[in-house]
C-alpha positions as CSV (number, residue, x, y, z in Angstrom):
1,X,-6.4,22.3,-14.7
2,X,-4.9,19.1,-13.2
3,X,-2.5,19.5,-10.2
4,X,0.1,16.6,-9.6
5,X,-0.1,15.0,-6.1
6,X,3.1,15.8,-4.9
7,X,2.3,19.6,-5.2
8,X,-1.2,19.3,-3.9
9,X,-0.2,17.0,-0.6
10,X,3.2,18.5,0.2
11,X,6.4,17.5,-0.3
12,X,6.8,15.6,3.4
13,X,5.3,12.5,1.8
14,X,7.5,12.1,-1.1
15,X,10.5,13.2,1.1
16,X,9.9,10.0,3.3
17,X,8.7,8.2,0.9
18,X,5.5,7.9,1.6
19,X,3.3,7.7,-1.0
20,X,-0.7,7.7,-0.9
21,X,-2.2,4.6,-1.7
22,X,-5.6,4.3,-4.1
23,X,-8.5,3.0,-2.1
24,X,-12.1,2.7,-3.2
25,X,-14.1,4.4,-0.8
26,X,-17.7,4.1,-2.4
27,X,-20.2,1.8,-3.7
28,X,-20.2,-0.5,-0.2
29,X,-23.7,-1.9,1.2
30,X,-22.5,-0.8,4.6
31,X,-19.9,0.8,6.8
32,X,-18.5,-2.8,7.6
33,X,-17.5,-3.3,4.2
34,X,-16.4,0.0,4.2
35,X,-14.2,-0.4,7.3
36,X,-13.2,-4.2,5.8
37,X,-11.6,-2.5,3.1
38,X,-9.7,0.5,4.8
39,X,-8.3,-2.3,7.0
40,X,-7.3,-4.5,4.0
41,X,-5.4,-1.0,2.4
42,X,-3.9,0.0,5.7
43,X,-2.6,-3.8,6.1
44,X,-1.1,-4.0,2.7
45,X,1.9,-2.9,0.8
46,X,1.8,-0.5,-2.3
47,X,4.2,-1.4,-4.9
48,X,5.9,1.8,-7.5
49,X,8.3,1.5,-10.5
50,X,10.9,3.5,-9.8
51,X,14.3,4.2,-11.8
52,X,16.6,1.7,-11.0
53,X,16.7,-1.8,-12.1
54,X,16.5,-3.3,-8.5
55,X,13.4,-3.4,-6.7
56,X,12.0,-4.3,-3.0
57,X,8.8,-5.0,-1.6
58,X,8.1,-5.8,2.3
59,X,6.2,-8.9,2.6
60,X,6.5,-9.0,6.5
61,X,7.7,-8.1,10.0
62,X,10.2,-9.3,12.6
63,X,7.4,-10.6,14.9
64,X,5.9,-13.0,12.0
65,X,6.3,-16.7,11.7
66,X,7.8,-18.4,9.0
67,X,4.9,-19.6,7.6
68,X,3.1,-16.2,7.4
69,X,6.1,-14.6,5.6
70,X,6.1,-17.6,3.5
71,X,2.4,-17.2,2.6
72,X,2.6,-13.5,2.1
73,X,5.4,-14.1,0.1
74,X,3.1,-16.2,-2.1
75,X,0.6,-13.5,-2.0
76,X,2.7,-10.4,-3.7
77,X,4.2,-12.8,-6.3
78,X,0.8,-14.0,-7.6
């Protein structure tokens, strides 16, 4: 039998919002590409329907330049 997430992780991450992420963790040549893509999840933001019919995402931080929040901008519309 199948066991949501929420009651097999505990509740603390769905109390502070913090939900796991999906990352492919098999099938690399090496543990560079491995550690490539564990970098790339940790780096990126995870995206989840909720209810309501407003919706944010964070496409970047106080210490960024324009231009960088500007091209990540680009990134999570396309």
């Amino acid at each position: 039998m199948y066991k949501m997430l929420p009651e097999l992780m505990g509740k603390e991450f769905y109390s502070k919002k913090k939900y796991p992420c999906p990352v492919k963790v098999h099938g690399f040549k090496n543990a560079k590409e491995l550690e490539a893509q564990l970098n790339k999840a940790a780096a990126s933001t995870f995206f989840m329907l909720g209810n309501g019919p407003n919706y944010s995402i964070r496409v970047g931080k106080t210490f960024q330049k324009d231009k960088e929040v500007g091209k990540n901008t680009l990134q999570a519309l396309g």
